[in-house]
DSSP file (Angstrom, degrees, kcal/mol; ACC not computed):
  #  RESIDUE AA STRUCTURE BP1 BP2  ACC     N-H-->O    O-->H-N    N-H-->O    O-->H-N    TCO  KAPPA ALPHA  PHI   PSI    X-CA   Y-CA   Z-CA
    1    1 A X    >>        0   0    0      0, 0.0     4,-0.9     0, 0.0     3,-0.7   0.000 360.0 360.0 360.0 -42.8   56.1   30.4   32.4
    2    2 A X  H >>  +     0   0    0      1,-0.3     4,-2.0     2,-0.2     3,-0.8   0.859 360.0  60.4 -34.2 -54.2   58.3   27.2   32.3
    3    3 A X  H 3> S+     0   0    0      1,-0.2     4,-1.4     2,-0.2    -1,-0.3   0.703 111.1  36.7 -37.5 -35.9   55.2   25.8   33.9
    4    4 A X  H <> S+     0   0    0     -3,-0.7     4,-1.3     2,-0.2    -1,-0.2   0.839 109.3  53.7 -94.4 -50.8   53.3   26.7   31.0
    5    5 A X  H XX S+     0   0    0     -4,-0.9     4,-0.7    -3,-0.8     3,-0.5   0.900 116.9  51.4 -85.9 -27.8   55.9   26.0   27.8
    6    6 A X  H >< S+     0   0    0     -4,-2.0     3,-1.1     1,-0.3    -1,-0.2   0.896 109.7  46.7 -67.5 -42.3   56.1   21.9   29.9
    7    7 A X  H 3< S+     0   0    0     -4,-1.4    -1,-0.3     1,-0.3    -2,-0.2   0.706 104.9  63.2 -88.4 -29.0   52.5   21.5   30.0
    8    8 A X  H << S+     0   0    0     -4,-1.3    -1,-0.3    -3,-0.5    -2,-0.2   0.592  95.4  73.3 -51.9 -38.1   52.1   22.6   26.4
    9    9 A X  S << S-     0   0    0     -3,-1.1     2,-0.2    -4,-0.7    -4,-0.0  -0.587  90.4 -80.2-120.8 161.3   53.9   19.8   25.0
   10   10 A X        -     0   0    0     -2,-0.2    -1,-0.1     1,-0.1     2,-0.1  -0.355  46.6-116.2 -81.3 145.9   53.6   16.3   24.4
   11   11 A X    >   -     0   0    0     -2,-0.2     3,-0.5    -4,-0.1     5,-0.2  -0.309   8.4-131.2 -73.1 153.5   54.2   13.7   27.2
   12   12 A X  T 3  S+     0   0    0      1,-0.3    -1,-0.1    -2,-0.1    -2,-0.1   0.558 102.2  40.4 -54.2 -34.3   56.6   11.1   27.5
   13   13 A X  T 3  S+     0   0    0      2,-0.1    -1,-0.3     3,-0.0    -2,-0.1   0.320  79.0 113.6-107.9  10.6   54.5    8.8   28.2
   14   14 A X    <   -     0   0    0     -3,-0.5     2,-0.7     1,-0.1     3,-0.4  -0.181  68.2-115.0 -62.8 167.2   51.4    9.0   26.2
   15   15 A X  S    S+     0   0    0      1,-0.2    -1,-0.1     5,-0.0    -2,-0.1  -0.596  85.3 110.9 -86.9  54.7   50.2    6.2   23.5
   16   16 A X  S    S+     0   0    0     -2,-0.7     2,-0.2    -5,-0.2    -1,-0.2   0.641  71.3  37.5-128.4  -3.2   50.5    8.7   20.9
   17   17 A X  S    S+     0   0    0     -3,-0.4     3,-0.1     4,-0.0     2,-0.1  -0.509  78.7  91.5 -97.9-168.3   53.7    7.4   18.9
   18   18 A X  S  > S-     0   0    0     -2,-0.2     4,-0.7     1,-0.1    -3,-0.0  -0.218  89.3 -89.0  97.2 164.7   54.4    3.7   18.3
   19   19 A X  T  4 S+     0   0    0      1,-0.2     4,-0.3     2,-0.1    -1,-0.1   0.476 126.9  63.9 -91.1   3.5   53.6    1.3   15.5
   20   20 A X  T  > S+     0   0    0      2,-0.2     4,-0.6    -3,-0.1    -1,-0.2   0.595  99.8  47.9 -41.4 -43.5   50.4    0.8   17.7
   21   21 A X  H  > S+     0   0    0      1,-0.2     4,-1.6     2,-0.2    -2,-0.1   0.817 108.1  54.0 -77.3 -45.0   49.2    4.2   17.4
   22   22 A X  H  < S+     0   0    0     -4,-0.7    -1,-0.2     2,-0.2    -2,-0.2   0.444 102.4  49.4 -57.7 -28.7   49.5    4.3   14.1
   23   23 A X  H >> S+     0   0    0     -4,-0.3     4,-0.8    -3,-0.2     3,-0.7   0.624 113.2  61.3 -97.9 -25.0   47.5    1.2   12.9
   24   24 A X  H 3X S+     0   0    0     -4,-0.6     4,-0.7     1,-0.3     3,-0.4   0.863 108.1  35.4 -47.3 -65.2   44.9    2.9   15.4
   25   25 A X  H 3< S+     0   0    0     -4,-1.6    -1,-0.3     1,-0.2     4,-0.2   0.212 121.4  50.6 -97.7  30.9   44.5    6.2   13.6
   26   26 A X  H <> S+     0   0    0     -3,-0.7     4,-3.7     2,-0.1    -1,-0.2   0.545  93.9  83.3-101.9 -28.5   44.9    3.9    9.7
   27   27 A X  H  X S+     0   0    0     -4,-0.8     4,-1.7    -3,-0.4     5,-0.3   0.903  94.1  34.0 -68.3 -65.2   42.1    1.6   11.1
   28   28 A X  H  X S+     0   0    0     -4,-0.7     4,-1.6     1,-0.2    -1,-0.3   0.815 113.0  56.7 -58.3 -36.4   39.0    3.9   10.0
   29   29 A X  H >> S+     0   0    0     -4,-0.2     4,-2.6     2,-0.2     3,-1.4   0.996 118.9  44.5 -59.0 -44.8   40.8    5.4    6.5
   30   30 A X  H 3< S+     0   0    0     -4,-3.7    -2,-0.2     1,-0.3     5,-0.2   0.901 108.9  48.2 -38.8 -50.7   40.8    1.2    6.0
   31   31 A X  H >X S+     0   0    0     -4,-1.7     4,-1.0     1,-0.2     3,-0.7   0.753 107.6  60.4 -74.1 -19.8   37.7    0.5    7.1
   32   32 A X  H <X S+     0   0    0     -4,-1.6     4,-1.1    -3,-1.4     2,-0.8   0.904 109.2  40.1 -79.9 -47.0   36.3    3.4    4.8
   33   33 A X  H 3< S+     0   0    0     -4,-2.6    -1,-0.4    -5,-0.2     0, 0.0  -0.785 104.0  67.7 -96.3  87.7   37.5    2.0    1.5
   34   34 A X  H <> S+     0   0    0     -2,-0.8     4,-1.6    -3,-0.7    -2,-0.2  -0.301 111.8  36.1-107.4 -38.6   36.5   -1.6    2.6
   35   35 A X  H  X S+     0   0    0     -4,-1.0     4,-2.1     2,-0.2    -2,-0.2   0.737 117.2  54.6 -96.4 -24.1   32.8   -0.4    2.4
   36   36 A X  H  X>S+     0   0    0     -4,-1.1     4,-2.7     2,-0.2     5,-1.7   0.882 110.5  45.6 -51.7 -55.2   33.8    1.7   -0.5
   37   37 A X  I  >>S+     0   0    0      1,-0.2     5,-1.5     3,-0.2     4,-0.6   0.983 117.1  39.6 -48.4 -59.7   35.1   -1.2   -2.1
   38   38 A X  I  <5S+     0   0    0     -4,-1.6     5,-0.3     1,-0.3    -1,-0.2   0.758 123.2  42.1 -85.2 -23.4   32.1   -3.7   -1.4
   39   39 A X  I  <5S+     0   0    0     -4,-2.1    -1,-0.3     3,-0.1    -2,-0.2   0.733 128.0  19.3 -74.7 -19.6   29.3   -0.9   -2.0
   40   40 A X  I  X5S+     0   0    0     -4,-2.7     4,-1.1    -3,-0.1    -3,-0.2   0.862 124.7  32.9-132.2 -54.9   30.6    0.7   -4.9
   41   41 A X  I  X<S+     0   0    0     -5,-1.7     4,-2.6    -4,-0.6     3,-0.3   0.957 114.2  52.9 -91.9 -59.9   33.3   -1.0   -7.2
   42   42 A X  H  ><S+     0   0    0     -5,-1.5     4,-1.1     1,-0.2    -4,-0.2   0.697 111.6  40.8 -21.7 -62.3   32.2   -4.7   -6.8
   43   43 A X  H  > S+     0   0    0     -5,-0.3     4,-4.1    -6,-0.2    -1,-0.2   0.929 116.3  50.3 -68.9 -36.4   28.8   -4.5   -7.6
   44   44 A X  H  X S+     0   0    0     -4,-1.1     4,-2.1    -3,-0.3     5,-0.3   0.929 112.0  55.7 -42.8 -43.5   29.9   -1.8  -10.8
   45   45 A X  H  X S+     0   0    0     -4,-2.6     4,-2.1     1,-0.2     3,-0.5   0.963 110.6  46.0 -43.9 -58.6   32.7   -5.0  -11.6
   46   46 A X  H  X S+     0   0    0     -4,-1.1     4,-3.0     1,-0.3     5,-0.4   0.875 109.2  47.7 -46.9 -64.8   29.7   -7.2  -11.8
   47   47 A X  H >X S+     0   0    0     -4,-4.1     4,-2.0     1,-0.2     3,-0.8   0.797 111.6  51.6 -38.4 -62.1   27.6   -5.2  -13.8
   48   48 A X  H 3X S+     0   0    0     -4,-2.1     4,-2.1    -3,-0.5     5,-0.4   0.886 111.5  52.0 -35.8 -74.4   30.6   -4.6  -16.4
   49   49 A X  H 3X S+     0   0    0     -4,-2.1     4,-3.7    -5,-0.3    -1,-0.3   0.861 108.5  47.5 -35.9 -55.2   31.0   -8.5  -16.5
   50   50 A X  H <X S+     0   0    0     -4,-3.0     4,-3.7    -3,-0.8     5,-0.4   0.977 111.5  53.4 -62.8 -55.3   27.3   -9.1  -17.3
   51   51 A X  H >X S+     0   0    0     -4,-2.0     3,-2.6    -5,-0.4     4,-2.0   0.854 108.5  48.5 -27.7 -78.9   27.4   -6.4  -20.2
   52   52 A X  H 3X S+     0   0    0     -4,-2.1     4,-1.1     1,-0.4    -1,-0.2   0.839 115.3  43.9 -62.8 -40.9   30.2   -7.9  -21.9
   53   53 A X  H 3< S+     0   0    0     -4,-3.7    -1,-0.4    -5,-0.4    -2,-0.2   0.824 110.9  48.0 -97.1   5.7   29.0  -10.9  -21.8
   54   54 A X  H X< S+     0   0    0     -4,-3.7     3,-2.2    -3,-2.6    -1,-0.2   0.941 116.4  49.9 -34.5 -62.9   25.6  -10.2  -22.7
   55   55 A X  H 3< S+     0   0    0     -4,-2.0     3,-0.3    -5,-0.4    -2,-0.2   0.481 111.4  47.1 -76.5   8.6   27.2   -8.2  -25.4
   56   56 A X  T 3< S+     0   0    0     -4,-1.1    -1,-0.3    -5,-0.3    -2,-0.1   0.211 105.1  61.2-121.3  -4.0   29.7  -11.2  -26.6
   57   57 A X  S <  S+     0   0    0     -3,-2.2     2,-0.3    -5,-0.2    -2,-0.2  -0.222  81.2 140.4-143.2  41.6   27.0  -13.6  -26.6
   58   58 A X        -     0   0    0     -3,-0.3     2,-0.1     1,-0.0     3,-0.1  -0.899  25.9-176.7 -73.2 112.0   24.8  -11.8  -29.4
   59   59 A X        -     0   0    0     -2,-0.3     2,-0.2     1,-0.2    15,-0.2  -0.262  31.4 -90.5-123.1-157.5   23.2  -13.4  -31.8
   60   60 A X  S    S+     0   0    0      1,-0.2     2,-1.1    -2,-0.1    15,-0.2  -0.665 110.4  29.9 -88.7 163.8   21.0  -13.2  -34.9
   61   61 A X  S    S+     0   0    0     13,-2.6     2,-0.4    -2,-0.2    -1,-0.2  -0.118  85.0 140.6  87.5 -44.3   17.5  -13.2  -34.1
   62   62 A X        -     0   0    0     -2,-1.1    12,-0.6    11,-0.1    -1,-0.2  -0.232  49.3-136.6 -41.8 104.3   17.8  -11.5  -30.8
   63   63 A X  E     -A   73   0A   0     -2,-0.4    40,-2.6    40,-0.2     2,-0.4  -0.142  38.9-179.4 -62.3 126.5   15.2   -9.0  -29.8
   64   64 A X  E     -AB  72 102A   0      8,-3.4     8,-1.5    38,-0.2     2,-0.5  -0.848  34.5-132.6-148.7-171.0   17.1   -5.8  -28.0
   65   65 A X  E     -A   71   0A   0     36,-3.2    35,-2.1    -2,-0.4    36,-0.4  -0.925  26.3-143.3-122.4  78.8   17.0   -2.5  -26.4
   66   66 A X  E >   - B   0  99A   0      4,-1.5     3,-2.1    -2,-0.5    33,-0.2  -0.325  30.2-118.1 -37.3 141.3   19.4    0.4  -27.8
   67   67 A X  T 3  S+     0   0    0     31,-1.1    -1,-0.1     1,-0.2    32,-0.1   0.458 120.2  64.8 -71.0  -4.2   21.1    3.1  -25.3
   68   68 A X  T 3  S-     0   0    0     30,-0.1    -1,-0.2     2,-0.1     3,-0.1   0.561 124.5-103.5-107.9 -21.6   18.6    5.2  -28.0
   69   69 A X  S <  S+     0   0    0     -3,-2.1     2,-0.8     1,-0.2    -2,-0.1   0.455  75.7 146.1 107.6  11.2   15.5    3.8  -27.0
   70   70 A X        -     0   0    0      2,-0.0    -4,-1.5    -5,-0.0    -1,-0.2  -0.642  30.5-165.3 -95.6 114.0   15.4    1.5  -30.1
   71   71 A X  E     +A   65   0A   0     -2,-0.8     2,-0.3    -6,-0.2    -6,-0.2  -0.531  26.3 131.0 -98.6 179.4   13.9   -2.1  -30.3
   72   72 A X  E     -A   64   0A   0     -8,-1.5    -8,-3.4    -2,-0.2     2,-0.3  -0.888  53.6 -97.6 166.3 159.3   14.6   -4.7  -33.1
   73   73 A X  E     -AC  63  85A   0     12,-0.6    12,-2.7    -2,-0.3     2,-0.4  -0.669  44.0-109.1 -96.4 118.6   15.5   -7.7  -34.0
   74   74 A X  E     + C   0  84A   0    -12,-0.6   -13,-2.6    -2,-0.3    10,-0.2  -0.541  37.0 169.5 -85.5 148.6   19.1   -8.4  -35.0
   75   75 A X  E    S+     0   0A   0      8,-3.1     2,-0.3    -2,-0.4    -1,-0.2   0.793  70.5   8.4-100.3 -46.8   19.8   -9.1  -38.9
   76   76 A X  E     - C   0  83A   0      7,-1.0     7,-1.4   -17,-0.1     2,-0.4  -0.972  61.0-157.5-163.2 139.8   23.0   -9.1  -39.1
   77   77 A X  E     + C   0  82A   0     -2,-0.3     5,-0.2     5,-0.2     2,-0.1  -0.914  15.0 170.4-144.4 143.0   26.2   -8.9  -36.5
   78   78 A X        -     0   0    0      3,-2.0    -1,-0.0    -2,-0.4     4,-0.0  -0.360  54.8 -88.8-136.4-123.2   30.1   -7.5  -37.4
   79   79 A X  S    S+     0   0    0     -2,-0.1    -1,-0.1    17,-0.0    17,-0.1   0.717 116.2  16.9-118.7 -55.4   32.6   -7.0  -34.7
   80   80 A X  S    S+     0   0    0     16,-0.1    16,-1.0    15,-0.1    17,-0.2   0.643 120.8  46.5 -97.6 -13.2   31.8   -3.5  -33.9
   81   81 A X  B     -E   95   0B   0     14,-0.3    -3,-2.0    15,-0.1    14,-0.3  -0.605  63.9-142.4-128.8-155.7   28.7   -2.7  -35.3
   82   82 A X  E     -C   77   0A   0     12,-1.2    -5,-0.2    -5,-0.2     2,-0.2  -0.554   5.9-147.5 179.6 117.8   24.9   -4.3  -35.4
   83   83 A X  E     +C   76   0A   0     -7,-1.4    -8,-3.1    -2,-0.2    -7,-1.0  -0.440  24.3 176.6 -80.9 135.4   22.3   -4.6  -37.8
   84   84 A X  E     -CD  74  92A   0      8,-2.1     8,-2.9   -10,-0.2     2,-0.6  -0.960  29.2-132.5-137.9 154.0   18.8   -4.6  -36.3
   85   85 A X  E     +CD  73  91A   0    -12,-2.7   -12,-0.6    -2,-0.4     6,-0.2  -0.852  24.2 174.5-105.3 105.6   15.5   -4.7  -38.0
   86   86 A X  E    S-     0   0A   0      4,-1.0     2,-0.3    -2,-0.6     5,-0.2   0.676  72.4  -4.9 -81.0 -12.5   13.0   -1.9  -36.4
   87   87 A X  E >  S- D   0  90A   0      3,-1.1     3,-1.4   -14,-0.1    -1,-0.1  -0.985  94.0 -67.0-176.8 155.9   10.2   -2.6  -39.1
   88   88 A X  T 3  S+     0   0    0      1,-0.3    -1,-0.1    -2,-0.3     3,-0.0   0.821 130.0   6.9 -53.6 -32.5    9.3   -4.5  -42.3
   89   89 A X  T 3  S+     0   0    0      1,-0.1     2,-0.5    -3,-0.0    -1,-0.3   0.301 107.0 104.1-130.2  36.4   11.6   -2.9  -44.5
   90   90 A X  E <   +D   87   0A   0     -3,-1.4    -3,-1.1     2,-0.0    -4,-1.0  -0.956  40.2 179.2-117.4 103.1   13.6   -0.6  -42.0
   91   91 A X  E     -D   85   0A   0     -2,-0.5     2,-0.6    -6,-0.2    -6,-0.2  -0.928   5.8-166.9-112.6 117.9   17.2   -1.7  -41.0
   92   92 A X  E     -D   84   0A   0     -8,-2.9    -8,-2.1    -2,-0.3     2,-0.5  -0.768  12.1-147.2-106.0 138.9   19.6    0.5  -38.6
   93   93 A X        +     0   0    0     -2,-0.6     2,-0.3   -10,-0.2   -10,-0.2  -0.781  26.9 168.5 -70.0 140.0   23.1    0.1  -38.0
   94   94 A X        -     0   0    0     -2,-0.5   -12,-1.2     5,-0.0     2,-0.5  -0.982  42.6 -97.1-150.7 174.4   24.2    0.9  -34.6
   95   95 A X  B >>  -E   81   0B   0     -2,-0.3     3,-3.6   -14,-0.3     4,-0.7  -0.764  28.7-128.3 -91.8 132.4   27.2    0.3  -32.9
   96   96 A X  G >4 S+     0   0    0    -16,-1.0     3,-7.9    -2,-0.5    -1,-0.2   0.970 112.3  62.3 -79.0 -60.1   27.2   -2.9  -30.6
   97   97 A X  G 34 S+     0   0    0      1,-0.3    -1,-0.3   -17,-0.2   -30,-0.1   0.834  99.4  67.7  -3.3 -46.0   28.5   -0.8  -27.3
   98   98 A X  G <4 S+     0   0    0     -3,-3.6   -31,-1.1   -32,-0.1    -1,-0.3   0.863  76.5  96.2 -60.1  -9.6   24.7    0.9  -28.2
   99   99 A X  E <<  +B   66   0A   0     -3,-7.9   -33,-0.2    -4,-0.7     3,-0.1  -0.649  52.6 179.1 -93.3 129.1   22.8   -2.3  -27.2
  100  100 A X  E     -     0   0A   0    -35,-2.1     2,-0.3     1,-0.2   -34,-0.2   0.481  52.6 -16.6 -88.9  -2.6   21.7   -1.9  -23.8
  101  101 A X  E     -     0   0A   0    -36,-0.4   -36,-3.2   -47,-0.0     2,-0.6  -0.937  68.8 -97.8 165.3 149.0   19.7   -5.1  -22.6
  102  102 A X  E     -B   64   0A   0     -2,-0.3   -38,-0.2   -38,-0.2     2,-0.2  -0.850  40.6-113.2-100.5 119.0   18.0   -8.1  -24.2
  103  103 A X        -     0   0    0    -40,-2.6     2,-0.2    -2,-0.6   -40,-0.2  -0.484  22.2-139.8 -44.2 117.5   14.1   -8.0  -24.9
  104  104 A X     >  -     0   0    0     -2,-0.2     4,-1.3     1,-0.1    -1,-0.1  -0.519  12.8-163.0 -77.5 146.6   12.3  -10.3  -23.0
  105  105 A X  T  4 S+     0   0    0     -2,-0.2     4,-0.5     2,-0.2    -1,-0.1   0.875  95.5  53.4-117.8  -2.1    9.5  -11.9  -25.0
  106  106 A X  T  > S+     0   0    0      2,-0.2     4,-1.2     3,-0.1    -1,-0.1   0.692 117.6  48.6 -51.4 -47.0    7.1  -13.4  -22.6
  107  107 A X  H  > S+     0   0    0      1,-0.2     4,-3.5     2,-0.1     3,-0.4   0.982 109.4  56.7 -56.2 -61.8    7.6   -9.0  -21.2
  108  108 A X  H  < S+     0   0    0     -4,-1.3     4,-0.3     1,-0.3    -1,-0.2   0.665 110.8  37.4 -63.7 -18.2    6.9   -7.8  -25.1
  109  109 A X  H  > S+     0   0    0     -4,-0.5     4,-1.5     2,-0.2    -1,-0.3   0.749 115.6  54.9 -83.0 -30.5    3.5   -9.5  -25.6
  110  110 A X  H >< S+     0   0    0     -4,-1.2     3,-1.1    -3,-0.4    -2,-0.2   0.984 115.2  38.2 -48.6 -53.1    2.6   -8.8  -22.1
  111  111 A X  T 3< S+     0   0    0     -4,-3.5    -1,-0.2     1,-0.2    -2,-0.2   0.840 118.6  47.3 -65.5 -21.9    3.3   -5.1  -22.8
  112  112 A X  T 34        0   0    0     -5,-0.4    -1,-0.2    -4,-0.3    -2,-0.2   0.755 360.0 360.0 -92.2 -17.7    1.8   -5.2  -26.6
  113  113 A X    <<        0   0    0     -4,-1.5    -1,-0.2    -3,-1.1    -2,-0.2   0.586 360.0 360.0 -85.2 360.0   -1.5   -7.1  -25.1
């Protein structure tokens, strides 16, 4: 039974403490957010980056895209919000956060032709 309770338990000499052992069994949670990192929040930083400064480098005249599906021509620009003109005499407000993406216009005649 002695036999039994010795064999049961851990040896004296195994690798299974130490600061060795330990960097061993850390190495894969590391290596799992390292690929996390470089698949998933890097490219998301990037994107972020490009927005704002898309959206920080809006001007009058620019043809754009709304999160709403709306395009137009901006009229008029404030801090928060942003007047676009959808039609000859039809002007929306929208909020600048709404504008997703700058209208190409070499794309918009292709598309219109």
């Amino acid at each position: 039974m002695i036999d039994l309770a010795y064999a049961m338990g851990p040896s004296p000499q195994a690798g299974g403490s130490g600061p060795g052992a330990l960097l061993i069994q850390m190495a894969p949670i590391v290596l799992v957010l390292g690929i996390f990192f470089f698949l998933v929040i890097r490219p998301q930083q990037r994107e972020r980056q490009k927005r704002e400064h898309m959206l920080s480098s809006l001007k009058k005249g620019d043809r754009v895209i709304t999160s709403g599906g709306l395009i137009g021509t901006i009229v008029n620009l404030g801090d928060q919000t942003v007047v676009l003109k959808i039609a000859d005499s039809v002007r929306v407000e929208c909020l600048r956060s709404a504008v997703t993406g700058l209208r190409d216009e070499a794309k918009a005649a292709s598309e219109s032709a």
